[in-house]
Steps between C-alpha positions, in 0.01 A plus 500: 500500500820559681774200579558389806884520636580144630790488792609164629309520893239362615162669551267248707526158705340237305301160599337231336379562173123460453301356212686422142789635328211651277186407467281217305176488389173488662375113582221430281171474665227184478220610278198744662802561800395901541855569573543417101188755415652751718863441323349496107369918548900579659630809349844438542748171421644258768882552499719314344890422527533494110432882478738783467707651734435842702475789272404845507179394428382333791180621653448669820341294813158702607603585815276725654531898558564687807152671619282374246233249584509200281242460213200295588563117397186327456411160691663144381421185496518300843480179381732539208729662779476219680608244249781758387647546902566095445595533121814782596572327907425729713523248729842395491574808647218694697272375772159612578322346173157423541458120541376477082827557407680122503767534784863453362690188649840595704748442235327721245438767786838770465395611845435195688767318333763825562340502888536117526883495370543796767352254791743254410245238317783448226778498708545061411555666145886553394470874404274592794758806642523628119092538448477642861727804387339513191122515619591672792307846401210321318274355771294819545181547238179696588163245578234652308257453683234777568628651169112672458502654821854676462527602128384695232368308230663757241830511676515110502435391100799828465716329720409115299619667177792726621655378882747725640661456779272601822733280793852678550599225750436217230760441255224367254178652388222375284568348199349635177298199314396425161145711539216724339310755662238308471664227674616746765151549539364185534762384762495886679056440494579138682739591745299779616108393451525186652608496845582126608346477821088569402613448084266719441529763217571856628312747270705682252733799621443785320852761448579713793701793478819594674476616865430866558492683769125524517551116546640562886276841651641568835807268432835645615746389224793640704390293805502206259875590384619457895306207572649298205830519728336497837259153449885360362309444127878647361659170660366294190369713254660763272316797368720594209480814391320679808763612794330326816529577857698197612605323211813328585688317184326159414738145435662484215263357227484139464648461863155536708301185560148442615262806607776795403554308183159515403435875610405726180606819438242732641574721158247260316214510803309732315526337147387155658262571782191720530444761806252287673645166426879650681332651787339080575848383414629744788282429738495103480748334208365173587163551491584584104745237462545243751790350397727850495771586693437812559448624811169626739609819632256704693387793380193705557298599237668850481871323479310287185416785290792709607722207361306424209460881419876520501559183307282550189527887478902571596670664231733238296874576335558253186545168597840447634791331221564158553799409725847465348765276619788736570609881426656408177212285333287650238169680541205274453410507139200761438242430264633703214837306488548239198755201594526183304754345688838617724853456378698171575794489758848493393588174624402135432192377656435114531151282574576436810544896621132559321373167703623644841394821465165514282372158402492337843377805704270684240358230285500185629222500712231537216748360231525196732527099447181370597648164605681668778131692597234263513444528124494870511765632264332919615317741251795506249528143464212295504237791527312705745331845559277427215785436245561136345848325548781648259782214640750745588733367752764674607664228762786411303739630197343238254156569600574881504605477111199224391253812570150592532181351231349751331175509366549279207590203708860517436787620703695841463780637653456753774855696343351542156564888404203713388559595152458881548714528856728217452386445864470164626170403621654410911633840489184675391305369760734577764521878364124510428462462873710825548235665266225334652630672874518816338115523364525339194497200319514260179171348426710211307759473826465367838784643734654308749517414754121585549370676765893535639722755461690543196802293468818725601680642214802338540344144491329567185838622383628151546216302341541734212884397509477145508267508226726739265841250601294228364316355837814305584468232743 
């Protein structure tokens, strides 16, 4: 493993953080629940915040290899899927659910809630301005509905277990949960089989290979290439990776809203779609999935399978690096760097400097007091996503210091130092997140924020250095 060199810059704009500090343990299930009989054959452990620290050990996420179909994943369970979409949420932040699925009231809803704040429903509420700015980039998630007519089945249980980042406009992505493959495929076999306008069960998909040529006789891939800038598709969508015809630089990340926010790369097209379910998104999105955004653009036939040719088939560069702040800020931390935690400033940090520029944008929002949200306290405070409540709340210095309950009932401190790093358990998970960005991760740490960008450097540098002075008030 090689070290890291830490410099004190920033390397990404961060948001709310999402989910706990680290995670809990599963909520136990009623007897017979087949959520629980799914969950007794898991291969792997649910995290927990009283593991070690990053090490060189950690284990690589199974992302999946350029130009290689995946391997065939055999069919789930729909109706343990079904219990498990409820179980983990998936409501409080996508649409498109089939009507089995309990629907999520408002104030447990991150979307609706974020879009409600936005239309001024809070404004009689004293801090109204403050959660406008700070959920300003987080009204945007993708409805899935018609999730069986757009996706590989393969492609989707991958994506379950490992999400990357497929929405360059969003500042968020996917959070990884607490699952099993099996689990993956349960929820994956739901999502897909049963479609929630007939609810009838769509027979099992077997693998499908990459697109080949062969796939698109008589297609003109070049064509394709100068319609992609011609029909305007470059206006929302990158295609990292592939030089276009017409690509014109996107927004910033995190700064588009609405249909360009939700706009995937086109690089992951052929990893997620199939030739003949593309070439029926081309011609008619809504006719797939009525709720999208997207666009009917004519095309004839000929214009379908051009683009579609020249979408799945284009030769790809490696994914493009992730963004850094300025010129002088490190490169984004590879896979085969080792960091347990940055150096601390050289000046005296106080509470209320860590408050103002982590606590109440970063971790507040799911670290929150429920008697200020309608008895939600978020995901890191009096549960969600499948996790039961840990009690951290991070609203205030004292409650910030009582820390988080741990398995055993009892409360432990969220500074405590891992006995091998000397790393304190706040820091890890804001480093593991780092690791996490860069392909791999701790099985015993969750990074935060989830499904955010990594905290900047420099912030983590003053956490780290409030903590070392002695978390001074």
């Amino acid at each position: 493993m090689r070290a890291l060199r830490l410099v004190p810059s920033a390397v990404a704009a961060i948001g709310l953080v999402s989910l706990a500090l680290t995670a809990g343990c599963r909520e136990s299930a009623a007897p017979g629940d087949p959520v629980a009989a799914r969950s007794a054959t898991a291969s792997g452990l649910p995290r927990s915040g009283f593991q070690s620290a990053p090490t060189a050990s950690s284990r690589a996420r199974s992302t999946p290899h350029e130009g290689l179909a995946p391997p065939p994943e055999p069919a789930g369970d729909a109706t343990v899927g079904r219990a498990l979409v409820a179980q983990f949420e998936c409501g409080r932040c996508h649409d498109g659910l089939s009507d089995e699925v309990p629907a999520v009231p408002v104030e447990r809803h991150c979307t609706h809630c974020h879009q409600k704040v936005m239309a001024g429903g809070f404004d009689h509420k004293p801090h109204h301005e403050r959660w406008k700015k700070n959920v300003a980039h987080l009204q945007d998630v993708p409805s899935l509905k018609g999730a069986g007519a757009r996706f590989r089945y393969e492609w989707l249980v991958g994506y379950l277990m490992a999400p990357e980042d497929l929405r360059p406009h969003l500042a968020y992505s996917m959070p990884a949960l607490d699952l099993d493959r099996g689990q993956a495929r349960d929820i994956a076999t739901f999502l897909m089989h049963r479609d929630p306008e007939d609810g009838g069960v769509v027979p099992a998909r077997h693998p499908v290979p990459s697109a080949t040529a062969e796939d698109f006789e008589g297609a003109d891939a070049a064509r394709g290439k100068a319609l992609l800038g011609e029909k305007g598709c470059t206006g929302c969508h990158h295609f990292s990776g592939v030089p276009s015809r017409g690509a014109a630089p996107g927004p910033t990340p995190g700064a588009a809203a609405g249909p360009i926010a939700l706009a995937p790369d086109l690089r992951h097209t052929r990893d997620r779609m199939t030739p003949s379910a593309l070439q029926s998104w081309l011609r008619d999105p809504r006719a797939v999935k009525p709720d999208t955004a997207m666009p009917t653009i004519a095309l004839t036939d000929e214009e379908v399978r051009d683009l579609a040719a020249f979408i799945l088939t284009a030769g790809r560069d490696p994914a493009d690096p992730a963004p850094t702040a300025s010129t002088d800020s490190p490169a984004p931390m590879r896979a085969e760097d080792d960091v347990v935690a940055p150096p601390p400033l050289a000046r005296q940090v106080r509470y209320d400097e860590v408050e103002a520029r982590v606590l109440s944008k970063t971790c507040r929002h799911c670290h929150g007091d429920p008697d200020v949200a309608m008895g939600d306290g978020g995901p890191g405070n009096t549960g969600g996503f499948g996790y039961a409540p840990i009690g951290l709340e991070l609203t205030s210095f004292g409650r910030v210091l009582a820390g988080m309950v741990g398995p055993d009932g009892t409360r432990h401190s969220i500074f405590t130092r891992d006995a091998s790093t000397g790393t304190p358990r706040l820091v890890a998970a804001l480093v593991e997140r780092h690791r996490e960005v860069a392909g791999h991760d701790d099985p015993g740490v969750r990074g935060m924020p989830l499904a955010l960008p990594p905290l900047p450097w420099e912030d983590i540098r003053l956490v780290v250095t409030w903590i070392q002075q002695g978390r001074r008030r």
